[in-house]
KOLLUMKOL-541181 format. One record per atom (N, C-alpha, C): residue in three letters; y negated, x, z. Coordinates in steps of 0.1 Angstrom, whole numbers, plus 5000, padded with zeros to 4 digits. Example, Ala and Ser with C-alpha at 12.3 -4.5 7.8 and 13.67 -1.06 7.14 Angstrom:
BEGIN
ala505751325078;ala504551235078;ala503351325078;ser502251285071;ser501151375071;ser500051295079;
This chain:
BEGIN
unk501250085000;unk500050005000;unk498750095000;unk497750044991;unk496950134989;unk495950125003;unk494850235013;unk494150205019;unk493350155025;unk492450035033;unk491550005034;unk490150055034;unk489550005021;unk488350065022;unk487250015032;unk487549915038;unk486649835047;unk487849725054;unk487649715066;unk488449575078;unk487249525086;unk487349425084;unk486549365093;unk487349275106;unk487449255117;unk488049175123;unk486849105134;unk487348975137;unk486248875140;unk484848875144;unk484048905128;unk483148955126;unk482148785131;unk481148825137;unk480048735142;unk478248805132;unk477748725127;unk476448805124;unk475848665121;unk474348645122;unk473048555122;unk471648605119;unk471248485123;unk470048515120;unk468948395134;unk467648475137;unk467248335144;unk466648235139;unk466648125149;unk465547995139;unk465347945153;unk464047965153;unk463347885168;unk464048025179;unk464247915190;unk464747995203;unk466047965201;unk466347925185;unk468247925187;unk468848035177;unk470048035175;unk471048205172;unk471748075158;unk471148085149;unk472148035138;unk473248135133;unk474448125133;unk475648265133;unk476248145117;unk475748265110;unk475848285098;unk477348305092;unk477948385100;unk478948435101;unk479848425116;unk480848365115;unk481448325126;unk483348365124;unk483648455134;unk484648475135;unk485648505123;unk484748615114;unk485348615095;unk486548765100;unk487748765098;unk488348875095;unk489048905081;unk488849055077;unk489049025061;unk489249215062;unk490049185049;unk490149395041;unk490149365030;unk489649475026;unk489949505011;unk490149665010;unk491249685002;unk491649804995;unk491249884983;unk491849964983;unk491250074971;unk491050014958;unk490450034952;unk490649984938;unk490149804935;unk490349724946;unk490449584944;unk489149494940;unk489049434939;unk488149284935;unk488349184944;unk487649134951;unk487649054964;unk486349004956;unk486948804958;unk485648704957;unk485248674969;unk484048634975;unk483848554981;unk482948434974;unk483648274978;unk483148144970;unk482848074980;unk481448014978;unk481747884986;unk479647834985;unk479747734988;unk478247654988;unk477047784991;unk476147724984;unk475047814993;unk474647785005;unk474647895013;unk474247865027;unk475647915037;unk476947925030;unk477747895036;unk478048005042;unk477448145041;unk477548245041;unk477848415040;unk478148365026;unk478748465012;unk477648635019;unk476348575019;unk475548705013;unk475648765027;unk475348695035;unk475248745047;unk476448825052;unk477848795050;unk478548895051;unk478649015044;unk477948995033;unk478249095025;unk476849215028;unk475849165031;unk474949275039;unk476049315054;unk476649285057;unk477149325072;unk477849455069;unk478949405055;unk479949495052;unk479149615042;unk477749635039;unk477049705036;unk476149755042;unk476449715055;unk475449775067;unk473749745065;unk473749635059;unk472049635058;unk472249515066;unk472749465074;unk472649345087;unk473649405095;unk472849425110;unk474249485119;unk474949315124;unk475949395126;unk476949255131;unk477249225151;unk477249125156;unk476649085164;unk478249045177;unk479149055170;unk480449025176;unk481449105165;unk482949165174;unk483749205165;unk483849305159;unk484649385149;unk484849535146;unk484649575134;unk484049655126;unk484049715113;unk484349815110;unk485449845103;unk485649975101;unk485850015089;unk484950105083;unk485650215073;unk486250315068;unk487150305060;unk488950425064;unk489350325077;unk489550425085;unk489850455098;unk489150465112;unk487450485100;unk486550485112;unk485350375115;unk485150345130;unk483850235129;unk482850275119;unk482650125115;unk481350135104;unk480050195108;unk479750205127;unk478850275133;unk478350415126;unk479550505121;unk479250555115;unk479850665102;unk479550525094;unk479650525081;unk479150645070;unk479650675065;unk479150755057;unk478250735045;unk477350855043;unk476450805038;unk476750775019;unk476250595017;unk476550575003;unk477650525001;unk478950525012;unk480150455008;unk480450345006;unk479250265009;unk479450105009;unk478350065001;unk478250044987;unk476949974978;unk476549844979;unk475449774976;unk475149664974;unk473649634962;unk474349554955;unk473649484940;unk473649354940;unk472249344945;unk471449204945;unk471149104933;unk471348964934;unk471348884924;unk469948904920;unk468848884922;unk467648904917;unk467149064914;unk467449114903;unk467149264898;unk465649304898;unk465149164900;unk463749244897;unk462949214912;unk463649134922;unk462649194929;unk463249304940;unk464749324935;unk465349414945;unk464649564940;unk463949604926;unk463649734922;unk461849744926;unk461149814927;unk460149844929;unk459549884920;unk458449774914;unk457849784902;unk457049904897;unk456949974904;unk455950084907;unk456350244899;unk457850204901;unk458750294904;unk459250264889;unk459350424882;unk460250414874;unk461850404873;unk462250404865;unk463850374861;unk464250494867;unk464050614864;unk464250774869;unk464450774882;unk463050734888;unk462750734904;unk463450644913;unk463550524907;unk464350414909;unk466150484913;unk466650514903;unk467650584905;unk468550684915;unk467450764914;unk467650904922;unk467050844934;unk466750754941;unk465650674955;unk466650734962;unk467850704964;unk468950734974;unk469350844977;unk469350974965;unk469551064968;unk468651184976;unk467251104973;unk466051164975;unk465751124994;unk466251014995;unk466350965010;unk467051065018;unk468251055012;unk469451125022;unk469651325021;unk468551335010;unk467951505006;unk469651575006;unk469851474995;unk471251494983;unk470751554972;unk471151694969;unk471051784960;unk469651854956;unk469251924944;unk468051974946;unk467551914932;unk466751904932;unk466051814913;unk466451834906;unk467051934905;unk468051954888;unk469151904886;unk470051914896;unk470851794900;unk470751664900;unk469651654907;unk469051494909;unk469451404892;unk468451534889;unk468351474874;unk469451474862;unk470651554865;unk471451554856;unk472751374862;unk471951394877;unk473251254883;unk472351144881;unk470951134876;unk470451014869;unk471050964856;unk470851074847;unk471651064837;unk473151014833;unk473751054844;unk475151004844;unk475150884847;unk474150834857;unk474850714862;unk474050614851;unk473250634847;unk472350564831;unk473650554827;unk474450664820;unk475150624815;unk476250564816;unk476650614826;unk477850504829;unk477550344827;unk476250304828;unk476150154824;unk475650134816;unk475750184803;unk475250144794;unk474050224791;unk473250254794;unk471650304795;unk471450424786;unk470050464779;unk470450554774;unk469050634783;unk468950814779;unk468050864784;unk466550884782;unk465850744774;unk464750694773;unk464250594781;unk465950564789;unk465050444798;unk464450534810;unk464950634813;unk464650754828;unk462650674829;unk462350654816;unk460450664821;unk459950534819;unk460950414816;unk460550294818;unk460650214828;unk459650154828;unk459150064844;unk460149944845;unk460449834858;unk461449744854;unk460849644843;unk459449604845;unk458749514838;unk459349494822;unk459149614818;unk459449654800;unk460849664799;unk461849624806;unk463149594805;unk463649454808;unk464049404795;unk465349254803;unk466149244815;unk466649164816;unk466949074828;unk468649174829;unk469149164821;unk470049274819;unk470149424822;unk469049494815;unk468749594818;unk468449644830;unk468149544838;unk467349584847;unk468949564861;unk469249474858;unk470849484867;unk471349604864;unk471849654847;unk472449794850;unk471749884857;unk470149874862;unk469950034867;unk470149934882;unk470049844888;unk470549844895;unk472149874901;unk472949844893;unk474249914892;unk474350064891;unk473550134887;unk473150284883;unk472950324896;unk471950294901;unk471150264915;unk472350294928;unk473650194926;unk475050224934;unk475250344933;unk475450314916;unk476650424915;unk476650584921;unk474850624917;unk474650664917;unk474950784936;unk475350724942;unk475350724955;unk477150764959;unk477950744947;unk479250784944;unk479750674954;unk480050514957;unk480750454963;unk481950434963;unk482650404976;unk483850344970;unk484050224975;unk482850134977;unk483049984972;unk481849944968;unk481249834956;unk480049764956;unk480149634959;unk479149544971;unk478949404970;unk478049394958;unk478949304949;unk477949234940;unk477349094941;unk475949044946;unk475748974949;unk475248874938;unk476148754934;unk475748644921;unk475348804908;unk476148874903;unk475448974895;unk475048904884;unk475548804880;unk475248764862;unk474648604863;unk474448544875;unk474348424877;unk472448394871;unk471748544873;unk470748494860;unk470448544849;unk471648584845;unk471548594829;unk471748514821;unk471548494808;unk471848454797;unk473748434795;unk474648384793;unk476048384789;unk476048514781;unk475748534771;unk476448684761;unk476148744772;unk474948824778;unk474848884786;unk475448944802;unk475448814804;unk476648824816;unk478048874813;unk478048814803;unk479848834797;unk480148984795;unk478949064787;unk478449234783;unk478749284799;unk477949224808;unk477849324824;unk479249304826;unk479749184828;unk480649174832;unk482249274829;unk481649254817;unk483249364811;unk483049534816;unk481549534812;unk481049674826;unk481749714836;unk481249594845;unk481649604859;unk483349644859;unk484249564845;unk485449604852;unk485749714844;unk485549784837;unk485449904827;unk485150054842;unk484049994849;unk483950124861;unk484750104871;unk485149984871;unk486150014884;unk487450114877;unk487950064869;unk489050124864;unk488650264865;unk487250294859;unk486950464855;unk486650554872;unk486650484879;unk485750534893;unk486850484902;unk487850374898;unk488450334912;unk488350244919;unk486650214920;unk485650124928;unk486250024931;unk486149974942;unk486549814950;unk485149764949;unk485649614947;unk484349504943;unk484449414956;unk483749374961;unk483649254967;unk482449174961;unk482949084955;unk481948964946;unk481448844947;unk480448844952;unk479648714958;unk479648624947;unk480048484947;unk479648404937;unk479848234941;unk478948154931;unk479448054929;unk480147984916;unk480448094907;unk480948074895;unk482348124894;unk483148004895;unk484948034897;unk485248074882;unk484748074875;unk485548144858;unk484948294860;unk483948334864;unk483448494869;unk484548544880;unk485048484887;unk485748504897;unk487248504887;unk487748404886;unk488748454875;unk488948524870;unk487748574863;unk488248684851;unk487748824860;unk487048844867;unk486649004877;unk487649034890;unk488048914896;unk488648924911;unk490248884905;unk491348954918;unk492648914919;unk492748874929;unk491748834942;unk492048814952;unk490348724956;unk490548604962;unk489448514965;unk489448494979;unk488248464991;unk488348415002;unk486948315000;unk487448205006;unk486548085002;unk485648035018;unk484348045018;unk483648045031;unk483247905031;unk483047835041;unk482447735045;unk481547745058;unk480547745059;unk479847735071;unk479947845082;unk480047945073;unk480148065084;unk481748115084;unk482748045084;unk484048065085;unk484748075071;unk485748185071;unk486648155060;unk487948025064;unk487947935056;unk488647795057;unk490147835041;unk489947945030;unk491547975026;unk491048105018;unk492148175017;unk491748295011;unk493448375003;unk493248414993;unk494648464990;unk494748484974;unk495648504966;unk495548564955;unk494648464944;unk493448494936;unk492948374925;unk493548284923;unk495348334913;unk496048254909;unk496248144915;unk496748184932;unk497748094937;unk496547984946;unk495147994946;unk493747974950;unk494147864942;unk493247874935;unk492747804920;unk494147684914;unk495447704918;unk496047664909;unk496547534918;unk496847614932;unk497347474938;unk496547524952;unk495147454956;unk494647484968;unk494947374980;unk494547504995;unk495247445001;unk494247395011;unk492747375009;unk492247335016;unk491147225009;unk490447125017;unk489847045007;unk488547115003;unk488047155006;unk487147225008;unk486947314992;unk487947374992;unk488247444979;unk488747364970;unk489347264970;unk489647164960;unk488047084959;unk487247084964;unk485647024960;unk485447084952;unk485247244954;unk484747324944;unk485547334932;unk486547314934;unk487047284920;unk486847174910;unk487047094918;unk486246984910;unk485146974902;unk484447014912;unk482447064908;unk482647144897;unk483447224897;unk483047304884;unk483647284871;unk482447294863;unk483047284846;unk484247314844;unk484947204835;unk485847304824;unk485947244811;unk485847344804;unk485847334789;unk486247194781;unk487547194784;unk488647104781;unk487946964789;unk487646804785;unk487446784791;unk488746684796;unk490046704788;unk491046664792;unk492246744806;unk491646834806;unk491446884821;unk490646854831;unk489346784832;unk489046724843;unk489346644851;unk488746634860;unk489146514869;unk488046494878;unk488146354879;unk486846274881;unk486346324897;unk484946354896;unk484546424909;unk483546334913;unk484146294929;unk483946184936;unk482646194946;unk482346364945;unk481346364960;unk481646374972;unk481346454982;unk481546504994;unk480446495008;unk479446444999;unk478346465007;unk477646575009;unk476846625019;unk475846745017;unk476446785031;unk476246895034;unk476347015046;unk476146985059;unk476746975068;unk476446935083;unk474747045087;unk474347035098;unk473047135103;unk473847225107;unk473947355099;unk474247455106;unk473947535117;unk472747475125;unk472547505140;unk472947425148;unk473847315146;unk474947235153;unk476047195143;unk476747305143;unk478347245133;unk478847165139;unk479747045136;unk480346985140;unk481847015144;unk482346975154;unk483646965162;unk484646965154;unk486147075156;unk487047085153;unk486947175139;unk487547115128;unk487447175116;unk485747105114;unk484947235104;unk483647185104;unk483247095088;unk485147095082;unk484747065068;unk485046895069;unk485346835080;unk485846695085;unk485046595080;unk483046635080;unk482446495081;unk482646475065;unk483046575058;unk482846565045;unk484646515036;unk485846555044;unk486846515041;unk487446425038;unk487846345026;unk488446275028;unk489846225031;unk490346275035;unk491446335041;unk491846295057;unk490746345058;unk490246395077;unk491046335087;unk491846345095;unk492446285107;unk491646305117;unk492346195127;unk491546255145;unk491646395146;unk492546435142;unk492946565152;unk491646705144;unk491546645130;unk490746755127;unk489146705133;unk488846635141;unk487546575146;unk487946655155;unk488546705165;unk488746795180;unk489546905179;unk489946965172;unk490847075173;unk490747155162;unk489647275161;unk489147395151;unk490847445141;unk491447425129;unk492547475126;unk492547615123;unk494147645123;unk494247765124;unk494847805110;unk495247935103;unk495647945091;unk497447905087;unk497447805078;unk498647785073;unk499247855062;unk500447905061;unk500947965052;unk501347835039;unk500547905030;unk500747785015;unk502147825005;unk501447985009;unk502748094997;unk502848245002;unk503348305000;unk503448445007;unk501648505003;unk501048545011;unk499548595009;unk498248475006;unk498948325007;unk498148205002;unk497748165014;unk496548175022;unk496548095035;unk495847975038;unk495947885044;unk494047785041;unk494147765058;unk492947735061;unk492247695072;unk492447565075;unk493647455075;unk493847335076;unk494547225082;unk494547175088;unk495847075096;unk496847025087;unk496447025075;unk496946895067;unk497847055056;unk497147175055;unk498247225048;unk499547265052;unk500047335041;unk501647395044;unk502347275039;
């Protein structure tokens, strides 16, 4: 079995609102290994990003353990855990060229001397596509595209061995996304790289990830191989989103009935928290939080009613 590049075990992290502790993240344990693609799916709000700054150290976590390899994520090494934000242009600094932009991280952590600097800009330009005229262009005078690869550049450049991709293609154009997208899996192959992929687009998740964990409200509620996800799920929660989402075929649909909108996540509701919206729902899931059922060997859901 290949290594863990990151474990999280019952990870707690928030944010405030008022004099109260909204916990964003509530009791998530999760790994991902060398090489892999890990989704995380589920509504907005439900938690996706927020863990994924935890496991990139730009939100410290508030309950529970992180570790990377072998060691607490306290102290992580520098650059091993990347993060690429859905919004490319306001995550780069307009000010700042493509060049500067680049090399920002190595120049922080006073990694190598300028000649170097400048031959590992180059590299990581290229590795996504780029060529070495963009080094003096601002983000402005580059597309919406463009400007994601130097953010990808921006990672790489830092030699990781995992990136959170946060919604990476969710504002692009379709050809475009589809272009990043074959990218993204083109370097992992070349580099190794582990993905953990924020989204709410289950055909992006299909075709980049072999392994999905589906959040609701802070909690992961099923998590386990795409295939065995997507084909026969075991929680309702993830059978919504299935629903919700397009498919081609419209002889593959099926009629989507509505669920309602999101409980206040500064008072979740009792037991399982996906209940006021289930239709399904028994007493017991109104008082008693469920624990994970085995669907299929590695298939788990969060549910009373599965197994």
């Amino acid at each position: 079995m290949s290594e863990y590049i990151i474990e999280g075990k019952n990870l707690f992290a928030g944010y405030p609102a008022g004099h109260k502790w909204v916990k964003a993240v509530e009791g998530v344990s999760l790994n991902v290994q060398s090489g892999e693609a890990v989704a995380l799916v589920g509504e907005s709000g439900s938690g996706k990003t927020t863990l994924g700054k935890v496991l990139a150290g730009l939100l410290p976590h508030r309950q529970g353990r992180l570790y990377i390899g072998q060691k607490p994520a306290t102290g992580r090494p520098v650059g091993e855990i990347q993060m690429v934000f859905q919004d490319s242009s306001a995550a780069l600094n307009p000010r700042l060229t493509v060049g500067k932009l680049v090399e920002e991280g190595l120049v922080i952590h006073g990694e190598r001397n300028k000649k170097e600097r400048l031959q590992a800009v180059m590299d990581a330009l290229t590795a996504v596509g780029l060529t070495a005229e963009y080094v003096n262009r601002f983000p402005h005078q580059m597309s919406g595209g463009e400007r994601q690869r130097v953010a990808l550049a921006r990672a790489l450049i830092m030699q990781p061995k995992m990136v959170v991709l946060d919604e990476p293609v969710s504002a692009l154009d379709v050809t475009t996304g589809a272009q990043l997208l074959q990218m993204i899996g083109d370097l992992q192959k070349k580099y190794g790289l582990a993905y953990v992929m924020i989204s709410h687009n289950l055909a992006v998740v299909r075709h980049v990830c072999s392994r999905v964990m589906v959040m609701y409200m802070g909690k992961i509620v099923e998590k386990g191989p795409v295939a065995d996800v997507f084909a026969k799920p075991g929680h309702y929660y993830t059978e919504m989103l299935l629903e919700a989402h397009p498919l081609p075929d419209p002889r593959l649909r099926k009629d989507f009935t509505g669920y309602g909108d999101p409980p206040d996540s500064v008072k979740p509701p009792s037991g399982c928290r996906f209940h006021p919206r289930c239709r399904a729902a028994v007493a017991k899931c109104k008082r008693i939080p469920p624990g994970f059922a085995e669907i299929s060997p590695g298939h788990l859901a969060a549910c009373h009613l599965a197994g």
